[in-house]
Structures are given as structure tokens and as C-alpha cells.
N, C-alpha and C positions, 0 to 999 in steps of 0.2 A: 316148715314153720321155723328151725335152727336159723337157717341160713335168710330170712326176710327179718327176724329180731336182729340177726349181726348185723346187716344189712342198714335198716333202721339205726338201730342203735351208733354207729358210725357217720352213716348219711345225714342225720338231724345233728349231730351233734356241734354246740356253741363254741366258737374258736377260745371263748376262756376257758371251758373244759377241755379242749385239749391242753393249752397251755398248762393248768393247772395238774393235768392227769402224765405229763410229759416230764414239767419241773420235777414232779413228785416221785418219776422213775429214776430222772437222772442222779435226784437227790439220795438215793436207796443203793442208787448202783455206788454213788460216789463212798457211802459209809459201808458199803460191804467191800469193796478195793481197799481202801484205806484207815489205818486204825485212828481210832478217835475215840470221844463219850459219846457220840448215839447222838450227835446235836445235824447231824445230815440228816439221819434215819429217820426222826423223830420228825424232823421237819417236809419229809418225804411225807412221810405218814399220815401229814397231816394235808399237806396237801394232795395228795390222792383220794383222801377223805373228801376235803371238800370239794375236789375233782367231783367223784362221784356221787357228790350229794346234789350240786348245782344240775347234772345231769338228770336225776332222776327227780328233783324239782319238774323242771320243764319239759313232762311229759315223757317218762321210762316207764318202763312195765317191772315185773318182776323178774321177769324171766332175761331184760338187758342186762339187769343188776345183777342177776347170777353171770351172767358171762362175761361182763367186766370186771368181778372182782376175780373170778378164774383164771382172765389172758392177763391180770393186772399179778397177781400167785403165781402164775407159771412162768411169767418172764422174772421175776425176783427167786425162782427157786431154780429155774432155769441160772442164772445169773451169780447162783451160791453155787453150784458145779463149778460153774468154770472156774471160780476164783477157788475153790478146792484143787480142782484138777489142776489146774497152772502153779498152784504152792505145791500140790505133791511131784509134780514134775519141772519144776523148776524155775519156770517161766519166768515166774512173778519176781524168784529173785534176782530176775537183771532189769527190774527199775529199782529207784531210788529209795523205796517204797522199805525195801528191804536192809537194815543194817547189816553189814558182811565181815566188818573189822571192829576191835573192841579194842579199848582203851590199853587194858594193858597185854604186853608181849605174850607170845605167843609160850614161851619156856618159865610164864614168869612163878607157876607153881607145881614143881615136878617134886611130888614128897617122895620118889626115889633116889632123887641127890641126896649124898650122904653128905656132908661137910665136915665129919670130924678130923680129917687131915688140915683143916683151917688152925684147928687152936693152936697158941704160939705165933702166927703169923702177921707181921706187921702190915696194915694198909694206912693209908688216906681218907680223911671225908671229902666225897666230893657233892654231899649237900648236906644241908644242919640237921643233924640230929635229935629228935625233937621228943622221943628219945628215939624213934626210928626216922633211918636216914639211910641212904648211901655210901659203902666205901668199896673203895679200891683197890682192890689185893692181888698181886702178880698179874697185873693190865687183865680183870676181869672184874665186871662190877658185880655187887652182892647187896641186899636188903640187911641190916643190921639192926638191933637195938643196941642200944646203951646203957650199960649198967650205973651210969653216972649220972644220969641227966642228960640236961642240953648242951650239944657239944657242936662249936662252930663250921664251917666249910673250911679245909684244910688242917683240920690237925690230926695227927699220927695219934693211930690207936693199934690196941694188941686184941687177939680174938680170945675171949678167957674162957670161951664155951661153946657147947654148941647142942643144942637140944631140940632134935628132927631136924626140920626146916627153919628153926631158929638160932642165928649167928648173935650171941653176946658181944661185946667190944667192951673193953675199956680203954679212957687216954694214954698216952704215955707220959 
């Protein structure tokens, strides 16, 4: 009885239903790979729907309609494994898919650097101070604020402070 409904249910079925039941897989797989607002999934969704509505229009029983929505769940949950398992082991992050580098440097927040051997030391701006900017102190660059305001690219400042991870400056 299984095996003449899968049978049936396959053998009858209209080439828009499959299109419709195919688009709507591939559209499922593509929002479970790839991050997004649910605008594949959603549209998967709906096409699978009317996949298997149009099917069961034109002569389905109950019992097709249980087994299509079953092989229709188990390949989408089949399909969330592997995209599990490929992110817990790696896979996935060598496509594009995956960001691996960030914006800023890799040292750029180590609240174990002490900097109080800075104060008194004279550097450079080597971008505007806005009141935070860039200088230059002993060919090492450093994140500063400015105790002064806005302070152009190139003028000599002195370090008048230093509080954790924060370098004060003033101009000279």
C-alpha cells in the first residue's frame, strides 16, 4: 500500500508541481546556507505550499499528502544537519559565506598594555584629532585623545595622561 501511493504520488505528478516543489527546495536550502531576512525561506515556503496544493488538487489522497510533506521535512532537516555539522567542523568557513577578518587589527584592544611610561613623551599626529586620532610616539603608533579639542595632522603633542587604555595628549 506504502510503496503504490509513493509510486502514484511521483508517477502522476504535473511537471509544474515538480517545478514548483523543486524551486521551493532549492529556495529553503539557499536561506538555510546563507544568512539573510527569511525573504528565500519565506518564498520556499510558499512555494512548496502551492507545490503541494496544486498536487493534491489534481487527484491526491491523504495519505500522498502525508508523504510528501514528510520527504518534503526530511530533506529541509536533513539539509539543517549538514549546514550544522559543516559550521561545527569547519567546512562552511572556507566559502565566502563566512567573514574571517575584521576591520580592526588584531592588537588593537589589549587592556594589558600599560602605557604609563608614555606621560611626558613627545609624538606626532598622524591623523586629525577629532578629539580622538592618531599619533606617533617613538616609530609606534597609538590611539589618543585630546585634551584640547581638534587638533590637525602634524602637530607635535605631549602625553599628559594616561588612564588604562586611555592616552591623553596635549599640543605643544
Amino acid at each position: 500500500m506504502f510503496s503504490d501511493e509513493l509510486s502514484t504520488l511521483f508517477t502522476e505528478m504535473d511537471a509544474t508541481v515538480i517545478v514548483f516543489l523543486v524551486v521551493g527546495i532549492i529556495l529553503c536550502l539557499i536561506e538555510i546556507f546563507t544568512p539573510g531576512f527569511g525573504v528565500f525561506g519565506i518564498c520556499g515556503m510558499l512555494s512548496l505550499a502551492v507545490g503541494i496544493i496544486i498536487r493534491m488538487v489534481n487527484g491526491g489522497s491523504v495519505s500522498q499528502l502525508i508523504i510528501l510533506i514528510t520527504i518534503i521535512i526530511l530533506i529541509l532537516i536533513l539539509s539543517l544537519f549538514i549546514m550544522i555539522w559543516s559550521s561545527k567542523s569547519g567546512l562552511i568557513s572556507y566559502t565566502p559565506l563566512i567573514l574571517k577578518e575584521t576591520v580592526l587589527p588584531r592588537d588593537y584592544n589589549k587592556p594589558n598594555l600599560i602605557y604609563g611610561d608614555l606621560i611626558g613623551k613627545i609624538g606626532i599626529t598622524i591623523t586629525d584629532c577629532r578629539p580622538v586620532g592618531k599619533v606617533l610616539i617613538n616609530d609606534i603608533e597609538y590611539e589618543v585623545i585630546s585634551t584640547r579639542g581638534f587638533l590637525i595632522k602634524g602637530v607635535e603633542v605631549e602625553v599628559s595622561e594616561v588612564e588604562g587604555t586611555k592616552i591623553l595628549v596635549k599640543p605643544l
